[in-house]
KEKE-3310 file (N, C-alpha, C; in steps of 0.2 Angstrom, whole numbers, plus 5000, padded with zeros to 4 digits):
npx = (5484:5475:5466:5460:5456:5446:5438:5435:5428:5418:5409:5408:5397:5386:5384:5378:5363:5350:5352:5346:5344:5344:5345:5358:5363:5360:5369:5382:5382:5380:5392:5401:5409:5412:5421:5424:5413:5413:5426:5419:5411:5397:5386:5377:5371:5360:5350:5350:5350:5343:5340:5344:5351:5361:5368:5370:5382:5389:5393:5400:5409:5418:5422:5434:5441:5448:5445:5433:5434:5441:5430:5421:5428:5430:5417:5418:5414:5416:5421:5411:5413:5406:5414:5425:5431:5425:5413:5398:5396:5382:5376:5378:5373:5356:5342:5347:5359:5368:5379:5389:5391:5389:5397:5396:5405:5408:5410:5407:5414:5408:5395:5390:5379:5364:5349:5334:5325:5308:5293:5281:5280:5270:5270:5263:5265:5265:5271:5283:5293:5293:5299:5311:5317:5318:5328:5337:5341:5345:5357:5362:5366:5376:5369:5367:5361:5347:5341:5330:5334:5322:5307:5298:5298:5311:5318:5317:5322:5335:5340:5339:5347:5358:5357:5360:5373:5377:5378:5374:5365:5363:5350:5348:5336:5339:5353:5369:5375:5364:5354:5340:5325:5328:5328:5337:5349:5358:5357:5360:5375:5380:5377:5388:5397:5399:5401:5396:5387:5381:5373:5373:5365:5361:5367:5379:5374:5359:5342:5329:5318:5300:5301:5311:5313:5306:5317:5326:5321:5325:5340:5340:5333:5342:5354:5351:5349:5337:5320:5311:5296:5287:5276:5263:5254:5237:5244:5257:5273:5282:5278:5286:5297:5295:5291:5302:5311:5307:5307:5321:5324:5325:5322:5305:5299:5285:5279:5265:5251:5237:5223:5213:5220:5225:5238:5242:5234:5244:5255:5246:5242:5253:5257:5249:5247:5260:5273:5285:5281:5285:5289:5299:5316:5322:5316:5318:5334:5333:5323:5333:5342:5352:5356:5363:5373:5380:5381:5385:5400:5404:5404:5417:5425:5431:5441:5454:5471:5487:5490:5500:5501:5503:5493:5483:5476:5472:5465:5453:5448:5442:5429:5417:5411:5415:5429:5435:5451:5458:5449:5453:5465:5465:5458:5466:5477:5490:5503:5503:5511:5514:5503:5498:5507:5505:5492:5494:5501:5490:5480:5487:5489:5476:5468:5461:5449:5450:5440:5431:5434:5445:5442:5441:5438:5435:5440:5431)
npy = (5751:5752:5761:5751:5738:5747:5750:5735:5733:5739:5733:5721:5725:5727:5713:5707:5699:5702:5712:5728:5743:5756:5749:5747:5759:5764:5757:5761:5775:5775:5767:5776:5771:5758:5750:5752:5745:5732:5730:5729:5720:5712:5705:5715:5722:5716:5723:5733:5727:5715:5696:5690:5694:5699:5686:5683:5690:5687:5676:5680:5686:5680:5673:5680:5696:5697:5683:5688:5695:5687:5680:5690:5692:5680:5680:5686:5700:5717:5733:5747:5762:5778:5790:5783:5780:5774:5775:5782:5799:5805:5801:5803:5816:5811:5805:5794:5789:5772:5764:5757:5749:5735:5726:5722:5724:5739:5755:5773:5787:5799:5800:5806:5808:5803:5790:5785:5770:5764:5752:5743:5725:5719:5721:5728:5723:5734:5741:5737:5735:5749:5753:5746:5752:5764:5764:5757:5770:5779:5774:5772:5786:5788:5789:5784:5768:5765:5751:5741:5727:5719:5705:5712:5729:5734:5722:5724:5736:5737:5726:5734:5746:5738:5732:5744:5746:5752:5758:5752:5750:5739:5739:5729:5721:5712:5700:5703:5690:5683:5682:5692:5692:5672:5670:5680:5679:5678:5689:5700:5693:5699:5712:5715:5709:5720:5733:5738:5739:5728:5731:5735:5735:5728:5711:5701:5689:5689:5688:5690:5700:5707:5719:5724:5729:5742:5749:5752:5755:5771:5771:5768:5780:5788:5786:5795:5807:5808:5800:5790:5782:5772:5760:5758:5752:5755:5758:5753:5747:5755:5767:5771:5773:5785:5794:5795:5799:5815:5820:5817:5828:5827:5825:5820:5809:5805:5791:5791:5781:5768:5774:5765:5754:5746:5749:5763:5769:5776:5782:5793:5799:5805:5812:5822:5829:5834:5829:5828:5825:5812:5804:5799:5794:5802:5815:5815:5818:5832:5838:5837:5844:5837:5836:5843:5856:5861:5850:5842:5846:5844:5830:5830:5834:5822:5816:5808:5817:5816:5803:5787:5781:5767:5769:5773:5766:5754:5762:5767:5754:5752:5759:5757:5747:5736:5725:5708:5700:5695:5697:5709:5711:5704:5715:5725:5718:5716:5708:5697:5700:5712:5720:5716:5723:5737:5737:5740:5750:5760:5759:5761:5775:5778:5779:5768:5754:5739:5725:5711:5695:5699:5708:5723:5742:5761:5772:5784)
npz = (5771:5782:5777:5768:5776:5783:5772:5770:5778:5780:5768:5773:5783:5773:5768:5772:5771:5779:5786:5786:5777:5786:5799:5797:5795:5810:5818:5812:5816:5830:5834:5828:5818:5802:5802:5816:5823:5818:5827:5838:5839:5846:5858:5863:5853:5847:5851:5842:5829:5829:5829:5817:5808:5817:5820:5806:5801:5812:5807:5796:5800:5806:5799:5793:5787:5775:5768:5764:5757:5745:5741:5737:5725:5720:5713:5703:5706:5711:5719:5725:5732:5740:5734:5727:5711:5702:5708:5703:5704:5702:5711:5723:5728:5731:5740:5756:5749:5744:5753:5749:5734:5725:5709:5692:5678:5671:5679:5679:5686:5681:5673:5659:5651:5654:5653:5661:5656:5660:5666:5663:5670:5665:5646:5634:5615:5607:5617:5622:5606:5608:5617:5614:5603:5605:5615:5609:5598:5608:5613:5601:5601:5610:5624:5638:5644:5655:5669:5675:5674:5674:5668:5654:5649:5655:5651:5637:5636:5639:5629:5616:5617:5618:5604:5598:5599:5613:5629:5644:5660:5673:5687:5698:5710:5719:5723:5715:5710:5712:5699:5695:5685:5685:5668:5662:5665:5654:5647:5658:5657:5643:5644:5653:5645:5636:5638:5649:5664:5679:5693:5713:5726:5738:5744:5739:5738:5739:5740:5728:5736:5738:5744:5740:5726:5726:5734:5727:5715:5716:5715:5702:5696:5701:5695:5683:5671:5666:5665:5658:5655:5649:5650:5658:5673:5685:5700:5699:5702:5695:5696:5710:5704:5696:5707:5714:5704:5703:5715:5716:5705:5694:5676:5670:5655:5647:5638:5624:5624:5617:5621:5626:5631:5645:5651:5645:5654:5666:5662:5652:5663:5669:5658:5658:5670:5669:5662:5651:5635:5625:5610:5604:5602:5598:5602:5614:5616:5610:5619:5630:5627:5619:5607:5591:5587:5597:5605:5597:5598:5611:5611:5603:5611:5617:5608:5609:5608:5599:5597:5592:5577:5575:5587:5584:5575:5583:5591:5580:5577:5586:5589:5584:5594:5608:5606:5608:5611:5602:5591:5589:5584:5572:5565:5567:5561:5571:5578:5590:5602:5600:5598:5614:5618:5611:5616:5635:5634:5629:5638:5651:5648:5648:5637:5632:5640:5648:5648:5655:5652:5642:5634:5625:5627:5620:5629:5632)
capx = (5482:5472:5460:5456:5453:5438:5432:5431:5421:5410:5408:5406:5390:5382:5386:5372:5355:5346:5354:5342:5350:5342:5347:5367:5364:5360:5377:5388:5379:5381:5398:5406:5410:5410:5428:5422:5407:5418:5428:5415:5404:5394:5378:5376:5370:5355:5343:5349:5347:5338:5344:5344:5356:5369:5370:5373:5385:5395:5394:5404:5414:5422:5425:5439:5440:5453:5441:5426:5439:5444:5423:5419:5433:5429:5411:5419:5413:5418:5415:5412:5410:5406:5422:5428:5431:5419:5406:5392:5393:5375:5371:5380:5365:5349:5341:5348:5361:5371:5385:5393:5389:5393:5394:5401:5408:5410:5406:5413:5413:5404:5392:5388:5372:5361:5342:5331:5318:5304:5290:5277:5282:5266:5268:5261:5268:5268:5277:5291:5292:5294:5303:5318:5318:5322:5333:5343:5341:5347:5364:5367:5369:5379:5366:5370:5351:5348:5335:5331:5335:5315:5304:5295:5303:5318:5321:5315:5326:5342:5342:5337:5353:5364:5358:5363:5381:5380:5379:5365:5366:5354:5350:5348:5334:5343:5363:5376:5376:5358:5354:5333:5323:5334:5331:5339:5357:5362:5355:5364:5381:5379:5378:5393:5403:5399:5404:5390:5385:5376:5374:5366:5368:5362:5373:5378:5369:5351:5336:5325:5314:5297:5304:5319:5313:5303:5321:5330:5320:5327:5346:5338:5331:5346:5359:5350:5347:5328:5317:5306:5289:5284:5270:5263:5248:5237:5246:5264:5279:5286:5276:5289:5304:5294:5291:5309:5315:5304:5312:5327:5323:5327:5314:5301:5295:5282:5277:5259:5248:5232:5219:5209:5224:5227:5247:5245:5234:5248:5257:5243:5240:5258:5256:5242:5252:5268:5278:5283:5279:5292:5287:5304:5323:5325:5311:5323:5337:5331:5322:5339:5351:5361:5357:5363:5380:5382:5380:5392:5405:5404:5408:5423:5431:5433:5446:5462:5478:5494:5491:5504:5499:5502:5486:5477:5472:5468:5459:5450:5445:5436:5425:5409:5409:5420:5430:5439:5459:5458:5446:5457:5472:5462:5456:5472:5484:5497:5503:5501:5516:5514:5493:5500:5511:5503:5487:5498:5502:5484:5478:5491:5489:5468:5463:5454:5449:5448:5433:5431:5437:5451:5439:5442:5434:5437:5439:5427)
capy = (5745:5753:5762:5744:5737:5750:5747:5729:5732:5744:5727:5715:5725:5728:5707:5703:5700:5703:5718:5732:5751:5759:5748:5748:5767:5767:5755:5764:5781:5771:5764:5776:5767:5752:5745:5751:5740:5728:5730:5731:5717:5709:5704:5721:5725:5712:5728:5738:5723:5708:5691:5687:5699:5698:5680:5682:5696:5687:5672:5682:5689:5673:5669:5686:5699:5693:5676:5691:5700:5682:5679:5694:5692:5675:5678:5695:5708:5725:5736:5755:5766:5785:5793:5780:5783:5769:5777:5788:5804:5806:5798:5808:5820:5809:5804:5789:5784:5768:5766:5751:5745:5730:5729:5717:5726:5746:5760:5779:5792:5804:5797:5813:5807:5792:5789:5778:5766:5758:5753:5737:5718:5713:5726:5726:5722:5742:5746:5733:5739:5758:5755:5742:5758:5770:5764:5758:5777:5783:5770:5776:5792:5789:5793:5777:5767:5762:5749:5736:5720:5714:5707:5715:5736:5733:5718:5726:5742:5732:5724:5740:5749:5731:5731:5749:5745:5756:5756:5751:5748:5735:5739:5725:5720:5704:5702:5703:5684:5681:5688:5689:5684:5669:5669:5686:5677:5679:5695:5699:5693:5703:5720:5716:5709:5725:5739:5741:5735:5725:5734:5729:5738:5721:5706:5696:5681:5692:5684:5695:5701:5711:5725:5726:5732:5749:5754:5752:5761:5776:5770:5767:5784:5793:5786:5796:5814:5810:5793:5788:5779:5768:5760:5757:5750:5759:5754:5749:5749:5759:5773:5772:5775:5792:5796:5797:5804:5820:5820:5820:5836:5822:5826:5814:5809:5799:5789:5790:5774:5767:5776:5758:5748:5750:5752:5768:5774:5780:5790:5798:5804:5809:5819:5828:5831:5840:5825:5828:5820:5809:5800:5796:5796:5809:5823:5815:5821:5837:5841:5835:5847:5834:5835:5849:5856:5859:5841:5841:5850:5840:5824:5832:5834:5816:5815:5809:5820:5813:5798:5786:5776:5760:5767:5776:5758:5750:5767:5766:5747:5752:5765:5755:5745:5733:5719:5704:5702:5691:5700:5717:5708:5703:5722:5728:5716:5717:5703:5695:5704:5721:5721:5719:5732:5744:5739:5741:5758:5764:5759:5766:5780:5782:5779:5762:5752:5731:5722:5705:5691:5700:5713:5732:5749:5764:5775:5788)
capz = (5774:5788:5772:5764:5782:5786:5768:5769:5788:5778:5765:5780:5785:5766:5764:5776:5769:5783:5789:5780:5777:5792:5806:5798:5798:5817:5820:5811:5819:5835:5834:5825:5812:5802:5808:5824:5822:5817:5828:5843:5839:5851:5857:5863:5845:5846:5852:5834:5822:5828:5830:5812:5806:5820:5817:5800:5801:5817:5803:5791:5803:5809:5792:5792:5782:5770:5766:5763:5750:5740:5740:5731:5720:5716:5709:5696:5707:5712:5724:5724:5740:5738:5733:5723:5704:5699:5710:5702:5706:5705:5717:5730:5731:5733:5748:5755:5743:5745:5755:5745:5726:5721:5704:5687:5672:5670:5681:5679:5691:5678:5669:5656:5648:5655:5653:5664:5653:5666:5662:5665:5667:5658:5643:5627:5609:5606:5623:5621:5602:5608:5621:5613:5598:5610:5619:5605:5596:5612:5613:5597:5599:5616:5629:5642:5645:5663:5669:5682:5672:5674:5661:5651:5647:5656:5644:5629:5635:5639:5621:5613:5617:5616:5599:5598:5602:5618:5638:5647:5664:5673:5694:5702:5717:5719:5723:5706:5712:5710:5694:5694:5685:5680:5662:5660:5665:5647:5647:5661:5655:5639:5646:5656:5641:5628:5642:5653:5670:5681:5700:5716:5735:5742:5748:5731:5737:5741:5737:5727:5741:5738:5747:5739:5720:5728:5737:5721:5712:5719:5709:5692:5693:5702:5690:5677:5670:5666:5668:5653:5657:5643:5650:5668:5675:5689:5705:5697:5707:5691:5699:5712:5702:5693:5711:5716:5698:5704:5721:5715:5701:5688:5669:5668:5652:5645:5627:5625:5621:5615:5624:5630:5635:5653:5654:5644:5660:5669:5656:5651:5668:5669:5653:5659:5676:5666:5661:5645:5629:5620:5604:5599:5607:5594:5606:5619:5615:5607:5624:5636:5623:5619:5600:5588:5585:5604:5608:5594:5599:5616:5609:5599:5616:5620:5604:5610:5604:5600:5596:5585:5571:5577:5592:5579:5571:5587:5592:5575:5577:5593:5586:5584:5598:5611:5602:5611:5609:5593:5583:5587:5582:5566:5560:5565:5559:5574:5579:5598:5607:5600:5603:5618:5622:5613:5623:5639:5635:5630:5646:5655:5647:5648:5629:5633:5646:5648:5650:5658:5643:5638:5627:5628:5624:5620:5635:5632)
cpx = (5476:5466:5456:5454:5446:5433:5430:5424:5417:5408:5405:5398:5387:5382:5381:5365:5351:5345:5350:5346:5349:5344:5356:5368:5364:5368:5381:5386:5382:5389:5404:5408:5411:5415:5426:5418:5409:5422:5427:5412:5403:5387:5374:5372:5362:5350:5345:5346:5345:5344:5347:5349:5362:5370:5373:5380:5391:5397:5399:5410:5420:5426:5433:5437:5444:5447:5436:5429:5437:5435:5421:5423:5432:5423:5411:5416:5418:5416:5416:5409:5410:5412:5425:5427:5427:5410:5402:5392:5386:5372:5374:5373:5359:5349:5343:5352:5368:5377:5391:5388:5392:5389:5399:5400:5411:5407:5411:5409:5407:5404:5386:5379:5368:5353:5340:5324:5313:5299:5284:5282:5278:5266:5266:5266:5271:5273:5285:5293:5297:5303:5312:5320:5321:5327:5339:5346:5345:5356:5365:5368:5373:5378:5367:5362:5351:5341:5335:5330:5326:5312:5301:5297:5306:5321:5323:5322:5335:5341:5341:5344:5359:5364:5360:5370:5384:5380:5374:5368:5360:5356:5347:5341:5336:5352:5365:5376:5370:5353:5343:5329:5327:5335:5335:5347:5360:5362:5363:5374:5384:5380:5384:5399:5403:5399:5400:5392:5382:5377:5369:5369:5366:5367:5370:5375:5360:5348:5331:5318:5309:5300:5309:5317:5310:5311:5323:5329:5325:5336:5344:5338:5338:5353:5358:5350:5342:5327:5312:5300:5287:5277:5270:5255:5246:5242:5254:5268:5283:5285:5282:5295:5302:5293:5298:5314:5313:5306:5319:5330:5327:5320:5311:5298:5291:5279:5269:5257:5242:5227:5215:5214:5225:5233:5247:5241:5238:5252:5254:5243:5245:5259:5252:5246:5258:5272:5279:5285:5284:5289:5292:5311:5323:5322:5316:5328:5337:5327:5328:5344:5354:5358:5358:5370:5382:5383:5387:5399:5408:5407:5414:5428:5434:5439:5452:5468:5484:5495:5497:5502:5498:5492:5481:5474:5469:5463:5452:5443:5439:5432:5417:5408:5416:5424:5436:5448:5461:5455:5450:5462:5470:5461:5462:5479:5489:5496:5502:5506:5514:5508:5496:5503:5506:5495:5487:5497:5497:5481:5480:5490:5477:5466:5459:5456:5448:5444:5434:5430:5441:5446:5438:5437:5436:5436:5433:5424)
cpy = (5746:5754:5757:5742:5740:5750:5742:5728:5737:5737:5725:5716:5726:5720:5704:5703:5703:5710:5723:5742:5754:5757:5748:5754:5768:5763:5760:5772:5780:5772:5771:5778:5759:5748:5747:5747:5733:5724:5725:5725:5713:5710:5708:5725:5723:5719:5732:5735:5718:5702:5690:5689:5701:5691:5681:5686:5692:5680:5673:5686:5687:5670:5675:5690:5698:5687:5682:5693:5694:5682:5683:5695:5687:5676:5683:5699:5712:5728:5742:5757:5772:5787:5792:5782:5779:5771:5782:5793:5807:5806:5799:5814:5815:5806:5797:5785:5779:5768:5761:5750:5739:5728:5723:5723:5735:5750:5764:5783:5798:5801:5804:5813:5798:5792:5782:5778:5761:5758:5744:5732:5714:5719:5724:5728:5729:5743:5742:5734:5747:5758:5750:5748:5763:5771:5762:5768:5781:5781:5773:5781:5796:5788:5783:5776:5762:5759:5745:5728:5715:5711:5712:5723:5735:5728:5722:5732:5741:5730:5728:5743:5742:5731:5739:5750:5750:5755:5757:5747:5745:5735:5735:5724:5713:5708:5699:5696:5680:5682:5685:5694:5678:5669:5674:5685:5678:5685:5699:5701:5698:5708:5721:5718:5718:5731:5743:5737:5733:5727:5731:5734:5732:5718:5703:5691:5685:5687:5691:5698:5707:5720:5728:5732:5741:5755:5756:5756:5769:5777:5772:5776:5790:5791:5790:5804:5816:5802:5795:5783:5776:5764:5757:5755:5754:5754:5751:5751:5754:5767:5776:5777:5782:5797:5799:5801:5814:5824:5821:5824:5832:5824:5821:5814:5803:5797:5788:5786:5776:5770:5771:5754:5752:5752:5760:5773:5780:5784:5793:5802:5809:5815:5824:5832:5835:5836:5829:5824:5817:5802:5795:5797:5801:5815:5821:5820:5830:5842:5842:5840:5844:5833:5843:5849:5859:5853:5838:5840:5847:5833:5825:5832:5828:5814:5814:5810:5814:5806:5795:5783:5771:5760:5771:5769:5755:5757:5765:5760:5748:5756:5764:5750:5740:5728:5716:5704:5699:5693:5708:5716:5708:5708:5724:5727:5716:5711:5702:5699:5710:5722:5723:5723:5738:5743:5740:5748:5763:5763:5763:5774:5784:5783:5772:5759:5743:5731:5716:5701:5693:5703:5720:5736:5754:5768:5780:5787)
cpz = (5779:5782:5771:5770:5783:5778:5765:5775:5784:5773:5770:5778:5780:5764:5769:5772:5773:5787:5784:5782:5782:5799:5803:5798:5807:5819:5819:5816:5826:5840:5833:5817:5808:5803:5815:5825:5822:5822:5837:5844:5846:5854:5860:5858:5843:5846:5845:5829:5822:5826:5823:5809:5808:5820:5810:5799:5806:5814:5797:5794:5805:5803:5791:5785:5774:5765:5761:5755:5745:5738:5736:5726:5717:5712:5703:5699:5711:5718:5724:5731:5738:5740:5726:5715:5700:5702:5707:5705:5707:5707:5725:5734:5734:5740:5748:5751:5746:5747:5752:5738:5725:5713:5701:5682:5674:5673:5680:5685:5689:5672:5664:5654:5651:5657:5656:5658:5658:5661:5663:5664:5663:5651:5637:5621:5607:5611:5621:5613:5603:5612:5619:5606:5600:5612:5614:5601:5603:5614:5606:5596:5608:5623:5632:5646:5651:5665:5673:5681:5674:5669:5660:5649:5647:5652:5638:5630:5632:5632:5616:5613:5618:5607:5596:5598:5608:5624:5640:5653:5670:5683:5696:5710:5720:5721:5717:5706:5712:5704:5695:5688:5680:5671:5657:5662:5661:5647:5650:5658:5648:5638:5650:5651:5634:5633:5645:5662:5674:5689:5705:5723:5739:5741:5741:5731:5737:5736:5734:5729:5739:5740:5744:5734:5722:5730:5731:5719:5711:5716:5703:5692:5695:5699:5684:5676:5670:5663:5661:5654:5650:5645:5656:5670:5683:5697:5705:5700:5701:5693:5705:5710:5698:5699:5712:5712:5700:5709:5718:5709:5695:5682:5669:5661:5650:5638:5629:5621:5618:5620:5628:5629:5642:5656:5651:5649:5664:5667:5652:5656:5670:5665:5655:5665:5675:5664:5653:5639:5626:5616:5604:5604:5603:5599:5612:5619:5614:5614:5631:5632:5624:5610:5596:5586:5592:5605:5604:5596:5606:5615:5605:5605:5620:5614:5606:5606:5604:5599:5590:5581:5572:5584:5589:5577:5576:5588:5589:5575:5581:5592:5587:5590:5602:5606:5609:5609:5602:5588:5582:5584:5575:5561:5562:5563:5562:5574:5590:5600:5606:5601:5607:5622:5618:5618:5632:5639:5634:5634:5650:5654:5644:5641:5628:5639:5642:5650:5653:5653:5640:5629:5630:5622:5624:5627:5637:5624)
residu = (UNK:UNK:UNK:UNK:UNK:UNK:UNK:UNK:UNK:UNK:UNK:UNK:UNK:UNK:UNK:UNK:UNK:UNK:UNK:UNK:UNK:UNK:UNK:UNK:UNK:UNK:UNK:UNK:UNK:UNK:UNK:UNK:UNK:UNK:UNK:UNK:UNK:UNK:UNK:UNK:UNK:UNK:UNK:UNK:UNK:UNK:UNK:UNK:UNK:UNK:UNK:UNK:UNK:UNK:UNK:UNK:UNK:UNK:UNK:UNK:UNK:UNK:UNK:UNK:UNK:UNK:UNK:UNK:UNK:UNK:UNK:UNK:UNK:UNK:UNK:UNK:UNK:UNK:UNK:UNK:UNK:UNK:UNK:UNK:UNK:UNK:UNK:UNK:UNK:UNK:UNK:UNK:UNK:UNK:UNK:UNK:UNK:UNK:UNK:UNK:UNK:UNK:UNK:UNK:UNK:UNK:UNK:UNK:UNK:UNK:UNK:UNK:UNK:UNK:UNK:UNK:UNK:UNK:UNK:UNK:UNK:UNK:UNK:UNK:UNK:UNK:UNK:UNK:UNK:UNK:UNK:UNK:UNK:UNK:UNK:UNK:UNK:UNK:UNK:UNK:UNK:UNK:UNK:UNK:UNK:UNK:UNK:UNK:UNK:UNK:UNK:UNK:UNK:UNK:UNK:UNK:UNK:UNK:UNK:UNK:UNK:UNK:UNK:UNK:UNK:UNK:UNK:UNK:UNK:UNK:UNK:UNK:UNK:UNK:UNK:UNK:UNK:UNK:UNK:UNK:UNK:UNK:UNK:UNK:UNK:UNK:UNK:UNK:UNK:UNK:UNK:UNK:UNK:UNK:UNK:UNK:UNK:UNK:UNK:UNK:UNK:UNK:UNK:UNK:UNK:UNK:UNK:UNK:UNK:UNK:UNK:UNK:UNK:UNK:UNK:UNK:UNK:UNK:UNK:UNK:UNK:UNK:UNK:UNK:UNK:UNK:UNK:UNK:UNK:UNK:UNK:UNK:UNK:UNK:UNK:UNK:UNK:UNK:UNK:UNK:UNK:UNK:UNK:UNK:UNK:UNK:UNK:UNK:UNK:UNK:UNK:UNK:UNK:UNK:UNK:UNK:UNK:UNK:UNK:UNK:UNK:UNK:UNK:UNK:UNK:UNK:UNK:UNK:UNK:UNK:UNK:UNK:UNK:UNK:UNK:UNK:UNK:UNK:UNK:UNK:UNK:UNK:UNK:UNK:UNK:UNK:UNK:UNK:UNK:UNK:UNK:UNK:UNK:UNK:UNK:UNK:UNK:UNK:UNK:UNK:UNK:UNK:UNK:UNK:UNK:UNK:UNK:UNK:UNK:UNK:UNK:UNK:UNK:UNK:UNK:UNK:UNK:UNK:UNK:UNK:UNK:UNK:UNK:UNK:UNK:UNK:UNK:UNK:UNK:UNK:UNK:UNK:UNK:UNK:UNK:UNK:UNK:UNK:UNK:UNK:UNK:UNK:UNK:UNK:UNK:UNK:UNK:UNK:UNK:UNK:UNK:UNK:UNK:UNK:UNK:UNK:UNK:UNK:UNK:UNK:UNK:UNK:UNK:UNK)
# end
């Protein structure tokens, strides 16, 4: 009881908009901690984080912790805190990395293979093209395709590995609760339902503030192994998230353009710089060693033993991508109870996971 209490008071202070990462680091620095902040509060605090921010906060305070819980449960999110088995370990190393996630669908703790796709919002017919090829080529052969739900790449990227039947997951400058730019809500809800996820370290309501998209960056790129540049204009905030890939001893690569357009400016300059070259998810992969009979042999170690008959056929069904309770039923022929229980017991036992709708995946 006492652990959930200090990680709903670490919530609390990640559920303010106003509050920004460096004055809730001098709190907790301050204080302690974030149940002691919690604990503590008081107008005493005004000189760390400004009127705007203690309002807000001694507004969600009043409301209790309990109320804060049922809110983030009402809107389908999650929350991950560093430790937690949902949290990224990869994002333990880098500078600054998030003391709360909130997040809808699937995160794992060890994310083996995951490529960031950036890349312009005004892009051209070849970038979005290259770039929804990629990313599909690279969902299908496992590798989990990460982007920041924008238009223009991040689009193209996301439906590129959806159409690939793989995982893509989209980092938020906005809160889980805001999804921007609206007409990427479907978008969105898509990558949730097919065993991906939609993540955000701001407050679910946030507004998606200029400022926000620059910190981000610094997720997109440190959830991944190596960042892929599709195409950028001089000056592009995409610059940022190759910055911080570089920083944190992430591979940069880039697809080179048309010589006179202007987005392929920046990844030529890249290439000339050391990035290296990537025509295809095929040179991807084949520079990341994840293709061959190594890469192989790696995916052969996810094969669960011992299974019986009855969870070989559901296994089986689940092979090429998610399916709801009714179309599993349908490829496997059980009837509704036994689904059921056997899908009780492969859960319990770590051969798939649920999704939100009552549609499961294979675990690995």
């Amino acid at each position: 009881m006492a652990e959930e209490r200090g990680r709903l008071c670490r919530v609390w202070l990640a559920s303010s908009q106003s509050l920004g990462y460096k004055a809730r680091g001098r709190l907790v620095e301050t204080y302690g901690s974030a149940e002691a902040v919690f604990d503590r509060f008081s107008p005493d605090m005004l000189s760390i984080i400004g009127g705007k921010a203690y309002q807000e906060l001694k507004r969600i305070r009043e409301l209790g912790l309990p109320k804060l819980a049922l809110a983030i449960e009402r809107i389908g999110a999650s929350v991950a805190l560093p430790g937690d088995e949902a949290y990224p370990a990869v994002l333990d190393d880098i500078i600054d990395p998030p003391d709360v996630l909130f997040y809808q669908g699937v995160l794992y703790r060890e994310e083996r293979r995951a490529i960031a796709l950036v890349g312009s919002r005004r892009e051209t017919r070849y970038g979005r093209e290259q770039a929804h090829k990629i990313a599909r080529g690279l969902a299908e052969n496992g590798v989990t395709v990460v982007s920041g739900l924008a238009r223009g790449i991040d689009t193209a990227a996301h439906l590129g590995a959806l159409e690939g039947r793989g995982r893509t997951i989209a980092v938020l400058g906005s809160g889980i609760n805001n999804i921007y730019p609206p007409e990427n809500r479907d978008l969105a809800e898509r990558i949730i339902s097919s065993g991906g996820a939609v993540i955000s370290e701001f407050a679910p309501g946030a507004q998606p503030m200029a400022y926000h998209f620059p910190f981000r960056n610094r997720l997109v790129s440190g959830l991944c192994q190596a960042v892929m540049l599709i195409e950028a204009r001089e000056k592009s905030g995409t610059l940022i998230t190759v910055g911080h890939a570089l920083a944190q001893g992430r591979e940069v690569f880039a697809l080179p353009g048309q010589v006179d357009v202007p987005g392929s400016r920046v990844p030529h300059q890249m290439l000339r710089e050391g990035a290296r070259l990537a025509a295809s998810w095929e040179d991807i992969l084949e520079d990341m060693g994840w293709s061959g009979p190594a890469a192989k042999a790696e995916q052969l170690e996810f094969i669960p033993p011992d299974l019986t008959n009855e969870q070989r056929r559901i296994y089986d069904a689940l092979c090429d991508e998610p399916l709801g309770f009714e179309e599993l039923a349908d490829r496997t022929s059980f009837g509704v109870m036994e689904l059921n229980a056997q899908i009780t017991l492969m859960e319990l036992a770590g051969l798939i996971q649920a999704l939100p709708g009552r549609v499961f995946r294979r675990a690995h």
